[in-house]
KEBAVEX-451620 format. One record per residue (C-alpha): x, y, z; residue in one letter. Coordinates in nm, 2 decimals. Layout:
BEGIN
((X, Y, Z), 'a')
...
//
This chain:
BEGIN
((-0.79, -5.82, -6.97), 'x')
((-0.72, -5.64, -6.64), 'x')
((-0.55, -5.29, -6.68), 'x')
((-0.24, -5.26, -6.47), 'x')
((-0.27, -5.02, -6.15), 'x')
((0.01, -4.74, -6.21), 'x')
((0.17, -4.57, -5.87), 'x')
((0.26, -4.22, -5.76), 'x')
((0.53, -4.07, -5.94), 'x')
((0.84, -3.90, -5.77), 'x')
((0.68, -3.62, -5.92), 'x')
((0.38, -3.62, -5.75), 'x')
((0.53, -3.76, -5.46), 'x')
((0.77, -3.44, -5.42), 'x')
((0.44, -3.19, -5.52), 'x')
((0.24, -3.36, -5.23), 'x')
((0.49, -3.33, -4.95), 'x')
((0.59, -2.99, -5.07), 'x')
((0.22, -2.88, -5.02), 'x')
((0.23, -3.09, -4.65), 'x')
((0.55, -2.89, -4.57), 'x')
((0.37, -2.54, -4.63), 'x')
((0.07, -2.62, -4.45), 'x')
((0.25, -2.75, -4.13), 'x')
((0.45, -2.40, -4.19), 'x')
((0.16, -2.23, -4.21), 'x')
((-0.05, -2.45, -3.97), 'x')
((0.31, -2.37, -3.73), 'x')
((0.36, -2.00, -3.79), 'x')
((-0.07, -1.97, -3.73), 'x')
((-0.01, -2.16, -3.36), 'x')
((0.30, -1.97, -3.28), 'x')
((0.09, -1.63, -3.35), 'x')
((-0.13, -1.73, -3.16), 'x')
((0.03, -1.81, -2.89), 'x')
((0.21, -1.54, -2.86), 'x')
((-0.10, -1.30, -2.88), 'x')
((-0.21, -1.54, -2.59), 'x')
((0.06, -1.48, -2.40), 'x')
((0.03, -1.04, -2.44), 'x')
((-0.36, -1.08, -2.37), 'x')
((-0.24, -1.28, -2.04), 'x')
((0.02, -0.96, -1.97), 'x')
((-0.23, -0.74, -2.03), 'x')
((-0.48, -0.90, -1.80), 'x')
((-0.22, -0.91, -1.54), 'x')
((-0.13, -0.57, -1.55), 'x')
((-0.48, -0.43, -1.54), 'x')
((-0.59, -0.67, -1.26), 'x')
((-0.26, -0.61, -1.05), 'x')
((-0.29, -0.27, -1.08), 'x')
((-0.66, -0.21, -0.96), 'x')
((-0.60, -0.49, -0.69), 'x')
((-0.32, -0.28, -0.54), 'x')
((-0.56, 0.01, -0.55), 'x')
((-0.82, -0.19, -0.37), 'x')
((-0.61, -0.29, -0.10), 'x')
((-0.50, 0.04, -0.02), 'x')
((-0.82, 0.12, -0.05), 'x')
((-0.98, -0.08, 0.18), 'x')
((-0.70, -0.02, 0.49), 'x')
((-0.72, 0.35, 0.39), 'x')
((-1.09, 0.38, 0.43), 'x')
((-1.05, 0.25, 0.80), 'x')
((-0.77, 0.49, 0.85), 'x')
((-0.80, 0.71, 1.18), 'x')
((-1.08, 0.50, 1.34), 'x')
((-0.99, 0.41, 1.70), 'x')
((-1.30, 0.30, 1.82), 'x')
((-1.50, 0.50, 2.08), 'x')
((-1.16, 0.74, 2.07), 'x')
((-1.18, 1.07, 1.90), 'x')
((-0.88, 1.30, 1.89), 'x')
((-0.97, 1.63, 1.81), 'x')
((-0.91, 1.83, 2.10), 'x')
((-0.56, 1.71, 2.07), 'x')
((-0.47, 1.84, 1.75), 'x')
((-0.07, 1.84, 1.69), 'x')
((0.15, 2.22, 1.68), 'x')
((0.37, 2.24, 1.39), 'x')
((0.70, 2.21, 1.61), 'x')
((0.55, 1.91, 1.74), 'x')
((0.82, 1.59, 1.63), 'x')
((0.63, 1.31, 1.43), 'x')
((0.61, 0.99, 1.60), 'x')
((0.82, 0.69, 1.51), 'x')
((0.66, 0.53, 1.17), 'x')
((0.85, 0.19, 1.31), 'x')
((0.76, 0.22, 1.70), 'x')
((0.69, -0.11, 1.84), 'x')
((0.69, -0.01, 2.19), 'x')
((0.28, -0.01, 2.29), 'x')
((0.35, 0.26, 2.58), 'x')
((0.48, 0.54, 2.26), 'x')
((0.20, 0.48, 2.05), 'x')
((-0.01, 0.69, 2.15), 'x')
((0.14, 0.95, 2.36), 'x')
((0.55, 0.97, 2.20), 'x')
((0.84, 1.03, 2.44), 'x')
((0.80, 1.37, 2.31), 'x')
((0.47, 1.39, 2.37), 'x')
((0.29, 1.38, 2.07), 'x')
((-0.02, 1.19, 2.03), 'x')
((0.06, 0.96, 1.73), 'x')
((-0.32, 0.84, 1.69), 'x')
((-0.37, 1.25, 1.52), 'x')
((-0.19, 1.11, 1.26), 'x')
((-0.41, 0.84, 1.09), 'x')
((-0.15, 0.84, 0.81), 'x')
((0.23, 0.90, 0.75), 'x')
((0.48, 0.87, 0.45), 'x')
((0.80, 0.89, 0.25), 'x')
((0.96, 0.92, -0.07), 'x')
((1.28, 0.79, -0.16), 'x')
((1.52, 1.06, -0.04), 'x')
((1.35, 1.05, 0.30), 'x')
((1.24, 0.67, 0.35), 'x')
((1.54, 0.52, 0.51), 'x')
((1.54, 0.76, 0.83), 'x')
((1.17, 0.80, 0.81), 'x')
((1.08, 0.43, 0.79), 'x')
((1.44, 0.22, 0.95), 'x')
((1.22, -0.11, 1.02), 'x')
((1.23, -0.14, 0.64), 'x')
((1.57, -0.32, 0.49), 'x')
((1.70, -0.05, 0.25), 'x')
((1.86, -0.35, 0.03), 'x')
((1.54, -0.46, -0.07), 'x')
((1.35, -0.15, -0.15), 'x')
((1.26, -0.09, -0.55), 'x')
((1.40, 0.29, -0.62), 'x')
((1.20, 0.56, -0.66), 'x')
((0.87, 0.42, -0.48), 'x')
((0.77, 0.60, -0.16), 'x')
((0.62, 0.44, 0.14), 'x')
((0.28, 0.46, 0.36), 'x')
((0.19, 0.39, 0.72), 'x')
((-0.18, 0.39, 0.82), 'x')
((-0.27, 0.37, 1.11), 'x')
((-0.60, 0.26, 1.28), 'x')
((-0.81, -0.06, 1.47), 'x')
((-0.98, -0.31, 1.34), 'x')
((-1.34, -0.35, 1.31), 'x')
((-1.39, -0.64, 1.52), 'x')
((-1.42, -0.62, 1.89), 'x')
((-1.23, -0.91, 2.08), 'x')
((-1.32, -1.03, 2.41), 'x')
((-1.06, -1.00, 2.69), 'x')
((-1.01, -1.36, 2.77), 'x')
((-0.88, -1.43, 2.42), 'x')
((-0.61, -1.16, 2.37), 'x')
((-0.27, -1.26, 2.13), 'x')
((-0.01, -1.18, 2.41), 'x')
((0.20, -1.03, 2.14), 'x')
((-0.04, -0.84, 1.96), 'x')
((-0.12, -0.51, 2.05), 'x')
((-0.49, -0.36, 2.15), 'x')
((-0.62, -0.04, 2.18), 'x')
((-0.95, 0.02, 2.43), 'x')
((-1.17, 0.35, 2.42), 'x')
((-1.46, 0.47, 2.62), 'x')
((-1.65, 0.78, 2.49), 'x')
((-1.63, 0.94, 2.80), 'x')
((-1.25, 0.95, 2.80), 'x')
((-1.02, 1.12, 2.58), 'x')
((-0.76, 0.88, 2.62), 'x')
((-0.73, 0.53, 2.51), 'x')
((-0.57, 0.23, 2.69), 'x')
((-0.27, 0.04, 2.43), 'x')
((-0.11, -0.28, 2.55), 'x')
((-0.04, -0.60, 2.44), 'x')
((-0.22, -0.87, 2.49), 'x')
((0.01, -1.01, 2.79), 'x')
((-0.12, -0.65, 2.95), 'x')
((-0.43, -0.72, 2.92), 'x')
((-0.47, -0.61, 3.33), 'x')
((-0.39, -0.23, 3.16), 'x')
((-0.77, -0.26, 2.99), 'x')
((-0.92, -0.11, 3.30), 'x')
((-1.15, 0.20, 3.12), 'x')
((-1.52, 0.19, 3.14), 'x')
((-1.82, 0.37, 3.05), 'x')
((-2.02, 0.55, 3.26), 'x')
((-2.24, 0.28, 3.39), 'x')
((-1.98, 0.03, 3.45), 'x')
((-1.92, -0.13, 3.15), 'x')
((-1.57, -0.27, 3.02), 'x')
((-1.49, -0.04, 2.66), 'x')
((-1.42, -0.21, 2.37), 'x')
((-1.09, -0.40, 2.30), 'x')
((-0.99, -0.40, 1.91), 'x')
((-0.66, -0.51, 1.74), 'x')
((-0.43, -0.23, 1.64), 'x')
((-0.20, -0.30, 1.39), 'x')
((-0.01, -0.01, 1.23), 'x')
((0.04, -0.12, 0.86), 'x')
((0.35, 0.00, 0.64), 'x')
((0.29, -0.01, 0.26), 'x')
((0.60, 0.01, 0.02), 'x')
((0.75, -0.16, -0.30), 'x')
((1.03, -0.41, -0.25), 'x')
((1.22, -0.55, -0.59), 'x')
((1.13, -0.89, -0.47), 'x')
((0.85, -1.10, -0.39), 'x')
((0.93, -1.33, -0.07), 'x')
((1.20, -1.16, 0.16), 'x')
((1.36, -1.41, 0.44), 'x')
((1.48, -1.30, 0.72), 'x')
((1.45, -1.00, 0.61), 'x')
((1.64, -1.02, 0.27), 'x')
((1.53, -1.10, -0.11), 'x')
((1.55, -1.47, -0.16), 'x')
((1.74, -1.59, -0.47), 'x')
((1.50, -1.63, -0.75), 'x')
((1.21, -1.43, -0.68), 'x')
((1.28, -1.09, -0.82), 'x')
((0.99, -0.92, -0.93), 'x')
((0.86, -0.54, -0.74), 'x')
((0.63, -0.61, -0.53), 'x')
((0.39, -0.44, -0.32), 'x')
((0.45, -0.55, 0.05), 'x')
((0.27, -0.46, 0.40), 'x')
((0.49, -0.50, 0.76), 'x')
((0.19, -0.53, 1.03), 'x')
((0.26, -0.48, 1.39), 'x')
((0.15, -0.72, 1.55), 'x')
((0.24, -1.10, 1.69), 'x')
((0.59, -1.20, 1.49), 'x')
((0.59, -1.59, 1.66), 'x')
((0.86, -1.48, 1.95), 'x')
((0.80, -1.10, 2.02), 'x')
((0.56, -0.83, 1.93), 'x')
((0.74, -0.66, 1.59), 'x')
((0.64, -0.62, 1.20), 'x')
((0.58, -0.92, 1.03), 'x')
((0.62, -0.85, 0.62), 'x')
((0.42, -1.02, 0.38), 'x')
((0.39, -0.98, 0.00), 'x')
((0.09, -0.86, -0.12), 'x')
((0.05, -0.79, -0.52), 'x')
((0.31, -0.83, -0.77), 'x')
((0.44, -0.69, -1.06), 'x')
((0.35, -0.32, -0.90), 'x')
((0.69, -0.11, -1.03), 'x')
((0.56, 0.21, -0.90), 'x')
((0.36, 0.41, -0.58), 'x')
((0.37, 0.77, -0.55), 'x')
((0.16, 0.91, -0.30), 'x')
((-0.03, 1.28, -0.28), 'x')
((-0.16, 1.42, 0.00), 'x')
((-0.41, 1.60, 0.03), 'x')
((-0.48, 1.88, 0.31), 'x')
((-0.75, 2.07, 0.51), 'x')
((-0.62, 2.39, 0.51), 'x')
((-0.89, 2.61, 0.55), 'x')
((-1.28, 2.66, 0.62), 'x')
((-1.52, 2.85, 0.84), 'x')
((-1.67, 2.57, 1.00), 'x')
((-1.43, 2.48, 1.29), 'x')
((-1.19, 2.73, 1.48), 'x')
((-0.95, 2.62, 1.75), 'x')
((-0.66, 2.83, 1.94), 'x')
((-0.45, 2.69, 2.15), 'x')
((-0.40, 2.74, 2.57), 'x')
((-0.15, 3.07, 2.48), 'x')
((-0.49, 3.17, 2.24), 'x')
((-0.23, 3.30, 1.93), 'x')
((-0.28, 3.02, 1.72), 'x')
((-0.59, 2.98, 1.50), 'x')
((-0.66, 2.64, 1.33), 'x')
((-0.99, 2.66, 1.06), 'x')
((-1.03, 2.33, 0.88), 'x')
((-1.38, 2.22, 0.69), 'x')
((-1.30, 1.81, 0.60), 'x')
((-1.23, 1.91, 0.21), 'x')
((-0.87, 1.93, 0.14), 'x')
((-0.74, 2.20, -0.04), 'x')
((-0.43, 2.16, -0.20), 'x')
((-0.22, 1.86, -0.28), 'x')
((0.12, 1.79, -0.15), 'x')
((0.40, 1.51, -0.23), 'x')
((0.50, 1.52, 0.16), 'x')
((0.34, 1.80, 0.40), 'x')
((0.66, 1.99, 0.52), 'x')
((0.51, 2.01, 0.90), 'x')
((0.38, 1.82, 1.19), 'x')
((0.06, 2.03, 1.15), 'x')
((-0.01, 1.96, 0.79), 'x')
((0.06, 1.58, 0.85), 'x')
((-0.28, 1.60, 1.10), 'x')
((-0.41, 1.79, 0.83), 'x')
((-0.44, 1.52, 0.53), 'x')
((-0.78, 1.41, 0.49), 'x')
((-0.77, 1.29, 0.09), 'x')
((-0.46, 1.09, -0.04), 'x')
((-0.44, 1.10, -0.44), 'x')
((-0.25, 0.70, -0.52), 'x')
((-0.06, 0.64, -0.85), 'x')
((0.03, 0.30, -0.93), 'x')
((0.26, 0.17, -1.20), 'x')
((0.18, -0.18, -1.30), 'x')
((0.43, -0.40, -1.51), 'x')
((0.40, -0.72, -1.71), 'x')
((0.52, -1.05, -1.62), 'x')
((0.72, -1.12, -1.89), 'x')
((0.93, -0.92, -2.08), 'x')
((0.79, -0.87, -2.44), 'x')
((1.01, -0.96, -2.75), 'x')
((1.06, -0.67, -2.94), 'x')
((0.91, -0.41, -2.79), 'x')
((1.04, -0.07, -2.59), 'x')
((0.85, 0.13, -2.37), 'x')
((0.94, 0.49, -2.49), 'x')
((0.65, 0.65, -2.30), 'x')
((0.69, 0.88, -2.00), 'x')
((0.52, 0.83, -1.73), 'x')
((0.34, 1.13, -1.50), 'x')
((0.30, 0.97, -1.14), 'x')
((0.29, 1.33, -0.99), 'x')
((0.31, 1.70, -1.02), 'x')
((0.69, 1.70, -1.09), 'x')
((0.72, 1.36, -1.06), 'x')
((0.74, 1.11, -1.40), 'x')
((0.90, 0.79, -1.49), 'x')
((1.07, 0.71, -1.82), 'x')
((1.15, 0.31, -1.84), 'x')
((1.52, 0.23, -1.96), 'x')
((1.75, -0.07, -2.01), 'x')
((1.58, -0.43, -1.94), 'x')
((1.26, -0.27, -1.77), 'x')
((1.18, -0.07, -2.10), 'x')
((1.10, -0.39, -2.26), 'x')
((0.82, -0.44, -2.04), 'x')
((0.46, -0.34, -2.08), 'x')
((0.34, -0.14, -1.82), 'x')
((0.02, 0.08, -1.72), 'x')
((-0.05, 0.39, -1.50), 'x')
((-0.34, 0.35, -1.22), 'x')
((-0.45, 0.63, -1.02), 'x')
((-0.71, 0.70, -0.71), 'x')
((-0.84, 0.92, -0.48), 'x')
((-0.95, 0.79, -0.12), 'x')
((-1.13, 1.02, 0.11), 'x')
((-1.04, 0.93, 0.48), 'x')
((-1.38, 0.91, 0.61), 'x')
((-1.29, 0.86, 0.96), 'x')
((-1.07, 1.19, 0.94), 'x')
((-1.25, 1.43, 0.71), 'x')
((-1.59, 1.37, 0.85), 'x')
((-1.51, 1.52, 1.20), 'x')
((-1.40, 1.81, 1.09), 'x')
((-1.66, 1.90, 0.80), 'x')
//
């Protein structure tokens, strides 16, 4: 006689879906963990990648700063009542020789903090700007040589001879004004010069000038001089985001044995070696602006995302006398602190 097959009981039935229930629950709570430590490894990569590209960058145009080709400015070396040139001039005949007549190529860089930036640096839109970040112009050529056939009519160029202490800047619809030459004849080198203007802007694509809707997020931005598609201006473009902070230190050749200078009345005595000696948040004088041969960069990079739960209570050193505590919405981010030295090679080594 065949034994009857028995079924689950509602028991059993309710003991096996109870025990389904907790292991989806745990299986659930295990991939939500998970992805949320995903997503806070993701922020932290972010952070420490944005931070050290935006070192990099500066980096890189920083190391070129003050080269101008077969042009070397030292025997034009600034007084201290001299008036700095325009950080926004587009006009090729002012930059090199000012209205005022200061050579603005002795100055291979130029800056501003916040109190300062909207009358030192008017080309950029003040509406835009992320508080408490200063800005920096540097200023050289590029590399590349470019043949005088194939000029940008709106970009500008700079051309040098080493027997002439003076260079030739026009744009490329000048190109007739590229008339220097060595001493046996030879056409000097043409090369691009676009003065580049570093700050932070609280958003990441600006038209016409102003934040667009929706893409809020500080980012570091560069205005080049150069060809803008109609005239020859600054042309912005975003370059890293997520960068909440850039403080700048400068730092200045003040002293040494190995060069001496006076100027044509003989009173004034300039020493310098190439090593800076002391570090300055802005040099207070036309002649300590010449006089920056090291710049010390501290960068502040942020998450992506906002982190549920947490509050940045840390305080933040960017400079001598200079810190930043987060608060409100921005404490909720994580953040970290990047900082550099760069040597300007092109500057410091002529005077060493």
């Amino acid at each position: 006689m065949k034994r009857r097959q028995a079924g689950l009981s509602i028991i059993e039935i309710m003991i096996a879906m109870t025990l389904g229930l907790l292991l989806l629950t745990a299986v659930g709570a295990f991939y939500v963990a998970q992805s949320r430590n995903q997503r806070e490894l993701s922020n932290q990569f972010g952070q420490i990648e944005n931070g050290r590209y935006a070192l990099d960058v500066l980096t890189r145009y920083l190391e070129n700063a003050g080269y101008y080709g077969h042009y070397v400015y030292m025997d034009e070396f600034p007084r201290a009542t001299d008036t700095m040139p325009a950080a926004c001039e587009t006009d090729p005949q002012y930059l090199y020789l000012t209205s005022t007549g200061t050579n603005a190529l002795a100055f291979a860089v130029q800056g501003a903090a916040s109190p300062t930036m909207a009358a030192t640096f008017p080309c950029l839109n003040s509406s835009n700007l992320y508080a408490d970040n200063d800005a920096l112009l540097v200023r050289s050529v590029d590399p590349t040589i470019v043949a005088s056939g194939v000029l940008n009519a709106r970009n500008v160029y700079l051309q040098a001879v080493a027997r002439l202490n003076y260079p030739a800047i026009a744009t490329g619809a000048n190109a007739a004004s590229f008339t220097l030459t060595s001493l046996s004849g030879t056409p000097g080198d043409i090369r691009r010069y676009p003065v580049r203007i570093f700050y932070v802007s609280r958003c990441v694509e600006a038209s016409g000038g102003v934040c667009a809707s929706g893409s809020d997020s500080p980012t570091l931005h560069m205005l080049e001089l150069g060809d803008t598609g109609s005239s020859t201006g600054f042309t912005d473009s975003p370059l890293v985001e997520n960068i909440e902070r850039l403080v700048v230190e400068y730092g200045l050749d003040m002293a040494g044995s190995n060069h001496t200078y006076k100027d044509a009345s003989g009173t004034r005595v300039l020493q310098h070696d190439g090593t800076p000696d002391v570090y300055r948040r802005q040099p207070s004088t036309t002649d300590e602006w010449a006089r920056v041969v090291a710049l010390r960069l501290t960068v502040v990079a942020r998450a992506a995302n906002i982190t549920a739960g947490y509050t940045d209570t840390r305080s933040y050193t960017l400079a001598s006398g200079v810190s930043y505590t987060p608060s409100g919405t921005a404490a909720n981010y994580r953040r970290k602190l990047f900082r550099k030295t760069v040597y300007l090679t092109n500057v410091g080594t002529r005077r060493e």
